[in-house]
C-alpha positions in Angstrom: -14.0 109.0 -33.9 -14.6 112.4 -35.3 -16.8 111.2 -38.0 -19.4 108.8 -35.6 -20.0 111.9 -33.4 -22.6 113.1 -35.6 -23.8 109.7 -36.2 -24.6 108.8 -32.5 -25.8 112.4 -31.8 -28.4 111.8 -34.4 -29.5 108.4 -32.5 -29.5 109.1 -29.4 -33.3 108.9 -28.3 -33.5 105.4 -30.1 -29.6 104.0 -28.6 -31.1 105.4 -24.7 -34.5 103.8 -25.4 -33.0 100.5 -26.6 -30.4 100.3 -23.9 -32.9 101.2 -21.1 -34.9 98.4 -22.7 -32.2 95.8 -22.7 -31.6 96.7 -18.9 -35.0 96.5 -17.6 -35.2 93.1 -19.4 -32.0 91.7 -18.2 -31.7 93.0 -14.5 -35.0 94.7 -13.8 -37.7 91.6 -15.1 -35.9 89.0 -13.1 -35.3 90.7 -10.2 -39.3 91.4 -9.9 -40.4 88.1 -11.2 -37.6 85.4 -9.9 -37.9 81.7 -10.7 -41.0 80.4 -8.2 -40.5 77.5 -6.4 -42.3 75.0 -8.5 -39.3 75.8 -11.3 -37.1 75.1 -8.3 -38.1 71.6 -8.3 -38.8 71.6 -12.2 -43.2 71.3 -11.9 -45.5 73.3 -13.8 -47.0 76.1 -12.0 -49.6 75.1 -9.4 -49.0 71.6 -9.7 -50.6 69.6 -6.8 -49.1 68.3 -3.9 -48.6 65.0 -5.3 -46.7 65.6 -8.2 -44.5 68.3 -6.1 -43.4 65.4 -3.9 -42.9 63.2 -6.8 -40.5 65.7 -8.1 -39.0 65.6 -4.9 -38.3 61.6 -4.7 -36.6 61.7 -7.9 -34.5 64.4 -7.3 -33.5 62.7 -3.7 -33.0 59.3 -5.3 -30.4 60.8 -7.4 -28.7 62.2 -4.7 -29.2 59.2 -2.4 -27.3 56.9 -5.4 -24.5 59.8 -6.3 -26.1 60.0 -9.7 -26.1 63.8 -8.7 -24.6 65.5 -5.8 -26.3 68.8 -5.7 -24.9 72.3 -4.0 -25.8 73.1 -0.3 -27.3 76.4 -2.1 -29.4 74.3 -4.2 -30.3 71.8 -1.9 -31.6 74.3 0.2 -33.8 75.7 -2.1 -35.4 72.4 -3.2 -35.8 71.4 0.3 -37.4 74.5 0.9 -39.8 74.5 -2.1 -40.6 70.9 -1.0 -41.6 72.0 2.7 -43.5 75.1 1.4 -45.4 73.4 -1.2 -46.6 70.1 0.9 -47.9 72.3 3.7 -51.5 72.7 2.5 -52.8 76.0 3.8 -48.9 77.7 2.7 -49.7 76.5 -1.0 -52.6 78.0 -1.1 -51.5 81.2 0.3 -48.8 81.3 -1.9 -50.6 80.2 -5.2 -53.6 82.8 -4.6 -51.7 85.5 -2.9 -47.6 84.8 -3.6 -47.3 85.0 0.5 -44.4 83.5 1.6 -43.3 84.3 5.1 -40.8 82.3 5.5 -38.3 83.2 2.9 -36.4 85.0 5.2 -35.3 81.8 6.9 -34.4 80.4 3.5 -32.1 83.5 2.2 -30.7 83.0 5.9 -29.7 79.7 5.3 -28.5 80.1 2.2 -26.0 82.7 3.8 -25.3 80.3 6.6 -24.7 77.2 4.8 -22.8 78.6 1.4 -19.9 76.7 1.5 -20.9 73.9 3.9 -22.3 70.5 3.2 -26.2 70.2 3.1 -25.8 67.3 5.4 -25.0 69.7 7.9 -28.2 71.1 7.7 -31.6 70.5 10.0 -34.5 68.6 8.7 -37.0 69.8 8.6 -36.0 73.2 7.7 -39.6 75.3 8.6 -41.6 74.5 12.1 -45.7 74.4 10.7 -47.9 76.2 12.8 -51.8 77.1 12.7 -54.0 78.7 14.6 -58.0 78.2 15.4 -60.2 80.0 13.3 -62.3 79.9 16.7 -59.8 82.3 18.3 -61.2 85.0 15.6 -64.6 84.7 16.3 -64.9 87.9 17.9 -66.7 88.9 14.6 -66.2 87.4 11.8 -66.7 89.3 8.2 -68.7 88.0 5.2 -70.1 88.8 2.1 -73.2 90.5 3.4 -71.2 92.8 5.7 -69.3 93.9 2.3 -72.7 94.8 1.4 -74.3 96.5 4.0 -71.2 98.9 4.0 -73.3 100.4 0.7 -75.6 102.5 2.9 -73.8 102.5 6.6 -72.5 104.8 8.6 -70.6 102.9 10.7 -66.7 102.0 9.9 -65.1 98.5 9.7 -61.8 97.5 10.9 -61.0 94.0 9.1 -57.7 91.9 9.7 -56.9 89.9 7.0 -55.1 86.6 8.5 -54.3 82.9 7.3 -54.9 80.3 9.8 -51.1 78.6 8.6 -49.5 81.9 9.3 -46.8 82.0 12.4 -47.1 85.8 12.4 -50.9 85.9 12.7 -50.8 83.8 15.3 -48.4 85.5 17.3 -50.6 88.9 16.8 -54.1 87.2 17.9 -53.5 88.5 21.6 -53.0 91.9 20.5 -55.7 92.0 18.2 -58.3 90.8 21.1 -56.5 94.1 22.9 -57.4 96.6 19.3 -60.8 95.0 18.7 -61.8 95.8 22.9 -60.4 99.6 22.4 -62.2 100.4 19.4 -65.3 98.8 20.7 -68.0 101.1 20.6 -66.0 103.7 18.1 -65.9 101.0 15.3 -67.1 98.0 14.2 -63.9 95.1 14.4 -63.7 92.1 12.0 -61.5 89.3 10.7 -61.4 87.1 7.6 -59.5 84.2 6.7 -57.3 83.7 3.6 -59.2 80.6 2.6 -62.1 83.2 2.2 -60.6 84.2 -1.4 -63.5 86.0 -2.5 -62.9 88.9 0.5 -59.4 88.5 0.9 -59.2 89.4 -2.8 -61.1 92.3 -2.0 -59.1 93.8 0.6 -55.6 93.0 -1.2 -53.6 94.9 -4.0 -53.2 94.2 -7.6 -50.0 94.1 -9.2 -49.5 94.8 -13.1 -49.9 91.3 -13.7 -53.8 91.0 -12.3 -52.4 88.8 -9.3 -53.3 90.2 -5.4 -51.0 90.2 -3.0 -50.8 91.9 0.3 -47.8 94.2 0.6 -46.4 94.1 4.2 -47.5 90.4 3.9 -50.2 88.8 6.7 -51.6 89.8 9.4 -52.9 92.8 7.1 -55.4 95.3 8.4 -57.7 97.3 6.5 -60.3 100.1 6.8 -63.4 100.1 5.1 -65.0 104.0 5.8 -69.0 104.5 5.2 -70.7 103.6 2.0 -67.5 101.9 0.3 -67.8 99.5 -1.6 -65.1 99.6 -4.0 -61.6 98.5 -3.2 -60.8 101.6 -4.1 -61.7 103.3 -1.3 -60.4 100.7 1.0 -57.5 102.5 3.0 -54.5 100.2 4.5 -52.8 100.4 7.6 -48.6 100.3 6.6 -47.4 100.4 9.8 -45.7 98.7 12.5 -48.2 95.8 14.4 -48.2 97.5 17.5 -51.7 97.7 19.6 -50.8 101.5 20.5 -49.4 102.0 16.9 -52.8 100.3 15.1 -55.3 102.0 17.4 -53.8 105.3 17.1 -54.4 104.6 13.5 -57.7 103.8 13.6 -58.7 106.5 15.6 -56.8 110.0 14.3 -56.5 108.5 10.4 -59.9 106.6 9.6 -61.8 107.9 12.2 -60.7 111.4 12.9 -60.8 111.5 16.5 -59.3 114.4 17.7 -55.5 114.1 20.2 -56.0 114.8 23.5 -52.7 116.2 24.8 -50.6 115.7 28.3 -50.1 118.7 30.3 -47.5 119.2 33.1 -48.1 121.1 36.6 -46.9 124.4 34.5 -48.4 124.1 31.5 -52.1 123.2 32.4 -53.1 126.0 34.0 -51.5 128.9 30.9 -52.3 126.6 27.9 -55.1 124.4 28.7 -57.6 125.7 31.4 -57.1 129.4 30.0 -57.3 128.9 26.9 -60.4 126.3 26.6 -63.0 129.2 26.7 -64.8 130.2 29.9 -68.6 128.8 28.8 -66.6 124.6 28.9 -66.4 122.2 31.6 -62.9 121.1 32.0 -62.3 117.5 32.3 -58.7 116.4 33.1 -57.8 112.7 33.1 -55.0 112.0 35.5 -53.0 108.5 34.2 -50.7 106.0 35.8 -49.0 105.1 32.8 -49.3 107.6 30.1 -50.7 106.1 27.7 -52.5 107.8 24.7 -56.5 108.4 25.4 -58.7 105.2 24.4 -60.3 105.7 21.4 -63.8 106.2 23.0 -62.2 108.6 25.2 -61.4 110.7 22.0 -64.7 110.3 20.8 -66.4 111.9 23.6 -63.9 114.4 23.3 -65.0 115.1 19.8 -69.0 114.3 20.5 -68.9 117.3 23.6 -66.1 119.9 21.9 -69.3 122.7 22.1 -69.6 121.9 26.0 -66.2 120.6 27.6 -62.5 120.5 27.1 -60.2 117.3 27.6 -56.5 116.8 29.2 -54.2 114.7 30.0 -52.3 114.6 33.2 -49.0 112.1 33.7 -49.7 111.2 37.7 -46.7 111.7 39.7 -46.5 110.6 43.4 -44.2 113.7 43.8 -46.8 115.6 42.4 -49.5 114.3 44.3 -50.0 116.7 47.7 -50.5 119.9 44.6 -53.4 117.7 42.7 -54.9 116.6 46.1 -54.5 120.7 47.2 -55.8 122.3 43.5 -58.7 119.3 42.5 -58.7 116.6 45.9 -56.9 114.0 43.4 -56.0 111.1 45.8 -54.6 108.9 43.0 -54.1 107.9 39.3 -56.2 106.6 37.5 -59.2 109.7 38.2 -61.1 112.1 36.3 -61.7 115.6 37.4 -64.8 117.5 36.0 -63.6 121.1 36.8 -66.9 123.8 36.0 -68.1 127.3 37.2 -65.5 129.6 39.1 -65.9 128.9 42.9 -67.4 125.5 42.3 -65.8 122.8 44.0 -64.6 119.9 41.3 -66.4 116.8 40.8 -63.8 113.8 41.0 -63.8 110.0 40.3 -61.1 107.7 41.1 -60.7 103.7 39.4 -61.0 102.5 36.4 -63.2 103.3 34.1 -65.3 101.9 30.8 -66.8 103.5 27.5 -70.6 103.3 28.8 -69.9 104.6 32.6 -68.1 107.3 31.4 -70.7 108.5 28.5 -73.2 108.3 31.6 -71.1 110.7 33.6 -70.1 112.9 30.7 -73.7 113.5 30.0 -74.7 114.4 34.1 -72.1 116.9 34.0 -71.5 118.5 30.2 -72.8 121.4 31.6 -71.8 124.3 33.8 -73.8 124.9 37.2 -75.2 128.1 35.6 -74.7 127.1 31.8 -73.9 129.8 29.1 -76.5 130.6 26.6 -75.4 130.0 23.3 -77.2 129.2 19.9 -76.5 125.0 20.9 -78.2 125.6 24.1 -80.8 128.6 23.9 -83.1 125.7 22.9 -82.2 123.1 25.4 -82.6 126.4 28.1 -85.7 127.2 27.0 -84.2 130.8 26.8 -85.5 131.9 23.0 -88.5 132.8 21.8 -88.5 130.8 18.6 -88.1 127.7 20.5 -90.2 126.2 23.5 -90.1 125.9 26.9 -88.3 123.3 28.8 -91.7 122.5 30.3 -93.4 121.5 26.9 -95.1 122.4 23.8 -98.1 123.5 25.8 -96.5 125.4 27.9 -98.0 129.5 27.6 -95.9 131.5 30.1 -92.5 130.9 31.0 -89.0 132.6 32.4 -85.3 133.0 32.1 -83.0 134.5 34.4 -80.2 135.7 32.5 -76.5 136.7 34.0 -74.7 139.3 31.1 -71.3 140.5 31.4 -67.5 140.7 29.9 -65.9 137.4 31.2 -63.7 138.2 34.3 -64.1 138.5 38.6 -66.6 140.3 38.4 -69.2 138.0 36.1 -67.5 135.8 37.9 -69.4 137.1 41.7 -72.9 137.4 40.2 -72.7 133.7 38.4 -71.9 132.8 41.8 -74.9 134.7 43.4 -77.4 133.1 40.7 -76.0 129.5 42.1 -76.7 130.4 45.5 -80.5 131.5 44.0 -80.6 128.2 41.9 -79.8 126.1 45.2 -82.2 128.0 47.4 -85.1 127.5 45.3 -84.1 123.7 45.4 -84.0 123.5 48.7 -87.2 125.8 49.9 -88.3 124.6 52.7 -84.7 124.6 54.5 -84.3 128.2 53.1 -87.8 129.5 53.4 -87.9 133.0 54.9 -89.3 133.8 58.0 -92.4 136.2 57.3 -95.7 134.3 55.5 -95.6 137.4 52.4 -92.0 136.1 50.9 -92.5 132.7 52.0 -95.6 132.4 49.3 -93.5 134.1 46.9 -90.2 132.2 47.6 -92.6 129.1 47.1 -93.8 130.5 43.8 -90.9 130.8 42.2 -89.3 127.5 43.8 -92.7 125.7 41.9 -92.0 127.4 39.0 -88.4 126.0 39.1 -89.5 122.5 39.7 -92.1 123.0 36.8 -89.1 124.2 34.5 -90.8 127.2 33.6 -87.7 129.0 35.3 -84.1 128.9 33.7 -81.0 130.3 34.3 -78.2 131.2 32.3 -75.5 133.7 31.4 -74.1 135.0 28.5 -70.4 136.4 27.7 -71.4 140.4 26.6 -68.2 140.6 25.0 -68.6 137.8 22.6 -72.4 138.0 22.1 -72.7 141.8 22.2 -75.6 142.1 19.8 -77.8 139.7 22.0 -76.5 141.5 25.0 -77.4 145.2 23.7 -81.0 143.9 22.4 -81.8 143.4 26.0 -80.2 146.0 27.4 -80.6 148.8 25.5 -79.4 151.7 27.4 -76.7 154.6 27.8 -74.3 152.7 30.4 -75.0 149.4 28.8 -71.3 149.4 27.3 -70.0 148.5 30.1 -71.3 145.1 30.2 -72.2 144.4 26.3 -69.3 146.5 24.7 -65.4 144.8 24.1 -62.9 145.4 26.5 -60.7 148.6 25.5 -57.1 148.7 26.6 -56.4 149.8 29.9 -60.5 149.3 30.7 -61.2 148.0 34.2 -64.8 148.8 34.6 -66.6 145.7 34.1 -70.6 145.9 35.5 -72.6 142.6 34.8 -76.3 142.6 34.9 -79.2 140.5 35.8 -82.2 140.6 34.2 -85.6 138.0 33.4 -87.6 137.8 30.0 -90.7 136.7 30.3 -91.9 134.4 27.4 -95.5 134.3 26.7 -96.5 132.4 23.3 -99.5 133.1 21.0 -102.7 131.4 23.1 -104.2 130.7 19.3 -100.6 128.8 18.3 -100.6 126.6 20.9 -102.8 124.1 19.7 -101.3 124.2 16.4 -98.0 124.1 17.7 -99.5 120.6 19.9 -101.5 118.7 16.9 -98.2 119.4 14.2 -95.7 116.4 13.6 -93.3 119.4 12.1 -90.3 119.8 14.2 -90.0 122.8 16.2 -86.5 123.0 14.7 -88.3 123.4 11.5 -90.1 126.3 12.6 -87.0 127.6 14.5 -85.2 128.0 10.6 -87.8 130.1 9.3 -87.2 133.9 9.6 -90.1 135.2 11.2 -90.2 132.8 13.6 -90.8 134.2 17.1 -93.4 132.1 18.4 -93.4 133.7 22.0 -93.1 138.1 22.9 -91.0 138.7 25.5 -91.1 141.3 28.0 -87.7 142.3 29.6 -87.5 143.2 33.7 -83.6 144.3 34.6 -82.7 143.8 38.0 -81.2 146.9 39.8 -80.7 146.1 43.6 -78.1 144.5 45.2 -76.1 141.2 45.1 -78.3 139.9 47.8 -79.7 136.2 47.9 -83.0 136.6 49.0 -83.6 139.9 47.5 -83.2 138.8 44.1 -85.1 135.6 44.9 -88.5 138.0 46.1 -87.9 140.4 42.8 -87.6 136.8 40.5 -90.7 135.7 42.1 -92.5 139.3 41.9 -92.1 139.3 38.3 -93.4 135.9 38.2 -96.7 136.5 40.2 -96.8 139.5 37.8 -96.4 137.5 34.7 -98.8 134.9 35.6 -101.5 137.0 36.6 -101.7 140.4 34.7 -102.3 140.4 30.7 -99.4 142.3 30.1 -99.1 143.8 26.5 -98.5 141.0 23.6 -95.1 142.5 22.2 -92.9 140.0 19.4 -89.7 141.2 18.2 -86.8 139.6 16.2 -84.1 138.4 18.8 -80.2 138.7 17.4 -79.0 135.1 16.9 -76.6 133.9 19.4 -73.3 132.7 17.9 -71.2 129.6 18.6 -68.0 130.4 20.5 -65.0 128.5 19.9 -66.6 124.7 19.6 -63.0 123.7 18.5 -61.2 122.2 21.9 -57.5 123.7 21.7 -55.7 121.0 21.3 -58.5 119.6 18.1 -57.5 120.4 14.5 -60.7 118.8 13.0 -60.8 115.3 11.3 -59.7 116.7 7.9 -56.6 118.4 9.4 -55.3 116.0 12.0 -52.3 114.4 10.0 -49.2 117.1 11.1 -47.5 118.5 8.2 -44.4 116.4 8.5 -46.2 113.6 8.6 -49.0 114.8 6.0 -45.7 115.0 3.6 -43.7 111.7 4.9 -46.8 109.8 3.4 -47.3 111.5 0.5 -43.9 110.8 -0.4 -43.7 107.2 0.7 -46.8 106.5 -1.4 -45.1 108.5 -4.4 -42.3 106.0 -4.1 -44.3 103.1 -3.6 -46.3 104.1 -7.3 -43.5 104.9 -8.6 -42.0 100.7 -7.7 -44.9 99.4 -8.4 -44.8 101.0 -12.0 -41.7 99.7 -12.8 -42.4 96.0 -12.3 -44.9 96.4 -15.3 -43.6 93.8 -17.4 -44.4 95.7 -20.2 -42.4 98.3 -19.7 -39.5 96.6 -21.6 -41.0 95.8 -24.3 -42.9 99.5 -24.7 -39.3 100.8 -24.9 -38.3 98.7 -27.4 -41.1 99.5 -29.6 -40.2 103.1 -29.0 -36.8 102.5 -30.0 -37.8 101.0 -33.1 -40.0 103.8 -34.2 -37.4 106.6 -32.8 -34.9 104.8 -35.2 -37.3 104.3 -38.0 -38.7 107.6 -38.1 -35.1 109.2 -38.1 -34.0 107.1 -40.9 -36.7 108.2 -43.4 -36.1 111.9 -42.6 -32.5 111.8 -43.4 -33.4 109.3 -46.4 -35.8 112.5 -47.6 -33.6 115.0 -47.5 -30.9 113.5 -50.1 -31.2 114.4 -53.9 -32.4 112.4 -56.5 -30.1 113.3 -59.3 -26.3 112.2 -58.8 -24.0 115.0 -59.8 -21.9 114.3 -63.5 -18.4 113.6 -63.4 -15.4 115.4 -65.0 -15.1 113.2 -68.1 -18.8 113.5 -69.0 -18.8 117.1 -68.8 -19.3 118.8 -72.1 -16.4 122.2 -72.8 -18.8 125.1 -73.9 -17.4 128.3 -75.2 -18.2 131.2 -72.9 -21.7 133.2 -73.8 -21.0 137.2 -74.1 -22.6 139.2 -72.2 -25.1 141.3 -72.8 -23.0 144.4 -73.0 -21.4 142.8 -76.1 -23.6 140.8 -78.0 -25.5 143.1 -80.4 -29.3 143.0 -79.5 -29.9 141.3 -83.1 -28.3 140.7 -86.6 -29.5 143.2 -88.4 -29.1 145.8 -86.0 -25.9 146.6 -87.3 -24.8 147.7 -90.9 -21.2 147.1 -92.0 -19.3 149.9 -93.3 -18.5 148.5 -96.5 -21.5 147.0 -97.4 -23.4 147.0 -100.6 -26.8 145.9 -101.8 -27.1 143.9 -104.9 -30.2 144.1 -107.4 -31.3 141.0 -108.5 -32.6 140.5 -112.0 -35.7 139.6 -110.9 -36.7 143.2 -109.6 -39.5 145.7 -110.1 -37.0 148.8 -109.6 -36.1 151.0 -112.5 
């Protein structure tokens, strides 16, 4: 055993490769690709429906005259094939596709019936069932909505179904349920089997070339903007549950953001304090708990820069606190919760994707909104944009509230409402003496004519803007960050008065060029501004005479034409807190339970190459050729000679005693001898 050890250590790569080859062809190749059902009844592949019953009769006639009395297992199988391959729409699905939803009944059977007699069994062994292709009419998918994907921006949602199939029938109803939540968020689709062209678009491609759908039918599929390819086509894997499928659509394909459930103790701490004091609150009390409709999410995501979104599980113990904190009679309502002091706007019933878009865009906004970069524009509150009153417009106003965020801010926002409603309602709140009446009247007209804004600003989080405006010794107070321990918080009022360039405005009127356009460039301050700060008192309808004072002022005096560049206004916190963007919305335990499922499923699908085993055995081959001629190299190509052919040599002296030549030495004795031939005397 000794002696092979050096042998088999020496082959080892080409033994392992040649084994693993002889397993994958032996266990492995069978397993993936077992007999189909036409070599259960002993057809060629795809044969027709005639011959496969032909092959049928002659099998039964056998059995029916005891020629041949076949095995409940086998009977079974042939009875099976029979049924599957008569069934028009189930031959087709399985020839095209390999589907075969049934075989779980047959391995069943099989189980059941093992040692019984196939007489015992029921005939016919599979119940045929179809479904309307009416039923998916909804929207049907074709060939020219593959192409129009090329240049969309809108994402499909396609089921894949076959009209023979039990299981896509018995999911119709709760598609109708996924196609009317995604309405409006996505476009929803269907296609048939017998549409081979699509439905080989939308399935997978094993080693061999053949498509097949991997969970089997129904099968539903995502085609995001500009795809084309399948490719890019990403397939839902999960369970066919509405909840599970939208919830898919939405956070996966779509990347809606969550919008989380909050308790009685956890709304106030993590949800209203955290959501940032320039966003409307809206709070969404439920009856069931269900997770938010996908258009509900979308608004969620379209509004993150002006509103925040919660959930709230309604609970009839719960119910005298909601009707106390918001005046929530019942579930299902929605509570649009704004400024401090401001009493929430609530609707109860029911509501729809359009109604709701309606109300979310009446009441986005704060009763005194906060100017920020989205809305200095949309205020009319920036001197490189325009006035809410038009292009033409030369002078206008903007009240503006400035101040660290807390009660304080909190009393003067307030105050400006009160100013804001007065001005709306003048002629109930008209004062008594003629002088402030005609001023009170001026400033209400230049309200109605949009000329007059108002808005307030956080100072701690938009400092720079805030100490541009008020640029003084004490201005810290209001503009600075809040120190440790720091109590004194003093917000300001004060009005800019916009006036644009009289020679700009017709330019401005006759130019196609967005105003946005002009806004980008950097010296763009189409309007100077002259800055009044308000120092009386927290009075109503004193601050409503010194607005309309400066006003008159404005409108009738030439006051000097002064530009300077304004400090850009920043973007706080668009990001709702419960959000973690469309790229980020997969957890990280989830993130990683994919990636690995989809490692595993490469890593299958790679083994039921069929070429796998015979790749190994060509490596095998080589391994143990190329090993072979190395060890062939190495031997010599002269055979050593054998005792009897060696030749006995007497030993050669060394060098020590061998005299360096033969005359080098003169013998003792020695004589020289004349011969008679010499010259010498």
């Amino acid at each position: 055993m000794a002696a092979w050890l050096p042998l088999l250590k020496r082959y080892a790569l080409p033994l392992t490769l040649f084994s693993l080859s002889i397993i994958f062809q032996l266990i492995v190749v069978p397993s993936t690709f077992p007999p189909s059902h036409y070599d259960v009844l002993g057809v060629r592949q795809f044969s027709s429906i005639q011959e496969v019953t032909e092959a049928y009769e002659k099998l039964t006639e056998k059995w029916n005259t005891n020629v041949e009395i076949p095995l409940t297992y086998d009977f079974v199988k042939i009875r099976y094939a029979f049924e599957l391959l008569t069934n028009p729409l189930w031959k087709r699905d399985y020839d095209a596709f390999g589907t075969d939803e049934n075989l779980h009944i047959l391995e069943n059977m099989i189980a059941q019936f093992k040692k019984g007699s196939f007489s015992e069994l029921t005939i016919p062994l599979l119940n045929a069932s179809s479904s309307d292709p009416a039923d998916y009419a909804l929207s049907s998918f074709s060939v020219e909505d593959l192409k129009s994907t090329k240049n969309s921006t809108v994402t499909w949602i396609v089921q894949v179904y076959s009209s023979g199939s039990a299981q896509c029938t018995q999911f119709l109803n709760s598609w109708r349920r996924v196609v009317s939540l995604l309405d409006g968020v996505a476009r929803t689709s269907a296609t048939e089997l017998g549409e081979l062209q699509l439905a080989a678009f939308f399935a997978e491609r094993r080693k061999t070339g053949q498509p097949f759908f991997r969970n089997g039918l129904p099968s539903i599929v995502a085609l995001p903007p500009g795809c084309r390819s399948s490719h890019c086509i990403v397939r839902y894997q999960g369970d066919l549950w509405v909840d599970a499928v939208v919830d898919w659509a939405a956070t996966d394909i779509l990347g809606l953001p969550r919008i989380f459930y909050y308790t009685k103790d956890t709304l106030g701490p993590r949800f209203i304090a955290k959501s940032g004091p320039h966003k409307v609150k809206v709070i969404i009390f439920s009856k069931s708990g269900e997770r938010a409709p996908p258009f509900l999410s979308q608004a969620a995501r379209d509004y993150r820069s002006y509103a925040s979104f919660a959930f709230v599980l309604w609970q009839e113990e719960e119910s005298s606190l909601w009707w106390n904190t918001f005046e929530v009679e019942s579930a299902p309502a929605i509570v649009f919760v704004k400024d401090p002091g401001v009493k929430p706007v609530v609707y109860h019933g029911t509501f729809n994707s359009s109604w709701f878009s309606e109300v979310m865009e009446l009441h986005k906004q704060q009763e005194l909104p906060q100017l920020r970069r989205l809305t200095s524009m949309e205020l009319g509150c920036d001197a490189r944009g325009y006035s809410r009153a038009g292009n033409d417009t030369v002078t206008w106003y903007c009240v503006i509230v400035v101040g660290r965020p807390g009660f304080e801010l909190n009393k003067i926002r307030e105050t400006i409402r009160r100013v804001q409603d007065k001005l709306v309602n003048v002629g109930i709140n008209a004062a008594a003496n003629e002088d402030s009446s005609s001023l009170l009247s001026l400033a209400a007209d230049t309200f109605k004519q949009q000329r007059l804004t108002f808005a307030w600003v956080d100072g701690e989080a938009q400092k720079k803007y805030c100490f541009f405006y008020l640029n003084s010794e004490d201005s810290f107070e209001t503009c600075g960050p809040r120190r440790y321990g720091d109590l004194s918080d003093t917000p300001r009022v004060f009005i800019v008065r916009y006036k644009r360039d009289p020679t700009k405005v017709g330019e401005l009127a006759n130019k196609t060029k967005s105003i946005w356009d002009s806004y980008q460039e950097e010296d763009a301050n189409l309007a100077s501004q002259l800055v009044a700060k308000y120092n009386g008192s927290m009075n109503t309808p004193e601050i409503i005479r010194w607005i309309s004072q400066i006003i008159k002022d404005g409108d009738s005096r030439d006051l000097p034409y002064f530009t300077s560049k304004t400090p850009e206004l920043i973007d706080e916190n668009e990001e709702a807190v419960w959000s973690k963007g469309a790229n980020n919305i997969l957890s990280t335990s989830k993130g990683m339970k994919h990636r690995i499922l989809k490692l595993i499923t490469d890593i299958s699908d790679h083994l039921r190459d069929p070429r796998i085993g015979p790749a190994l055995m060509l490596g095998a081959c080589i391994s143990f050729g190329t090993i072979w001629m190395q060890k062939s190299s190495t031997q010599p190509t002269e055979k050593p000679k054998t005792g009897a052919n060696k030749r006995h040599r007497r030993p050669v002296p060394s060098i020590h005693e061998r005299p360096q030549s033969i005359t080098d030495v003169e013998p003792k004795d020695a004589r020289q001898l004349l011969s008679s031939g010499s010259d010498s005397d």
